[in-house]
N, C-alpha and C positions, 0 to 999 in steps of 0.2 A: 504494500500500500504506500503511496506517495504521503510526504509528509507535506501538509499543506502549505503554501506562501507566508510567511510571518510577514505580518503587517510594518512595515516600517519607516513610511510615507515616502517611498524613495521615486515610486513613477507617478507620473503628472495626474491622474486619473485619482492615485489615492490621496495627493495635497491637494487635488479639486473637492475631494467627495470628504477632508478633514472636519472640516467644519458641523456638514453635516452629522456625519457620526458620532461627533463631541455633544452635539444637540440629543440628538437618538441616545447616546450613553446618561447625559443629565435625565432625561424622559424615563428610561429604564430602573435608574439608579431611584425615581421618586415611586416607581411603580413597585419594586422591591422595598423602600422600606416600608408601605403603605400596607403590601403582603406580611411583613414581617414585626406589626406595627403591635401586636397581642405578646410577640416576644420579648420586644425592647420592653412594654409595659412592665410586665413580669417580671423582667432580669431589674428595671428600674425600682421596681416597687421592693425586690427583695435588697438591691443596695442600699435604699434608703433606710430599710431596717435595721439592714447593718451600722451602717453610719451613726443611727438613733442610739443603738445599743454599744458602741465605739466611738464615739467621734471623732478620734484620735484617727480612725480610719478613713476620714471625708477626703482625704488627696486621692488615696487609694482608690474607694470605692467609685469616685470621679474620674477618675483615669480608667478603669473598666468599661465605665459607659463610653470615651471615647472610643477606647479600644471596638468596641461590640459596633459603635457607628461606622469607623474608620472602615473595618473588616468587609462590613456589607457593601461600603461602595467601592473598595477595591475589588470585591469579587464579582458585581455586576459590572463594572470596568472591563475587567480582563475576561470574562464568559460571553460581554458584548463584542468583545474585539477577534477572540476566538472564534465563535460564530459569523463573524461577517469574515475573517480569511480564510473559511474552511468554504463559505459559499461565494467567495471570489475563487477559490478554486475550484471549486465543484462547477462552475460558471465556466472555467479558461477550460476541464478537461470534457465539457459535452460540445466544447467547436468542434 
């Protein structure tokens, strides 16, 4: 199996179509944590409790939540970018 194209805006097609796709990944990235929005709750509600019971802990448990946000939009990042060079190729091998 062919290993697909890595995206790396190096032909004219993919610096034309950057923009767009940074737009489509913002769109993605609010559509995922919208999905994922009962999780964050959860994970949020249980830090806060920790914190209440710690407070000593509030850097910490504050830095988790980043962590937990940071993680969902790098991985709808990199799953959107994957899937659009696996369907640029799949595109270049059905000429």
């Amino acid at each position: 199996m062919d290993t697909p194209t890595k995206f790396d805006g190096d032909t004219r097609m993919q610096k034309w179509l950057e923009p767009a796709i940074e737009l489509r990944i913002a769109e993605a990235v609010d559509v995922c944590e919208d999905e994922t929005n009962e999780l964050y709750e959860e994970l949020w509600s249980l830090l806060k409790r920790l914190s209440s019971m710690a407070p000593e802990t509030y850097e910490i448990t504050s830095r988790i939540e980043d962590i937990f946000i940071l993680k969902t939009n790098i991985v709808t990042k990199k799953a959107y970018k994957i899937g659009f060079d696996d369907g640029l190729s799949i595109g270049k091998q059905l000429r």
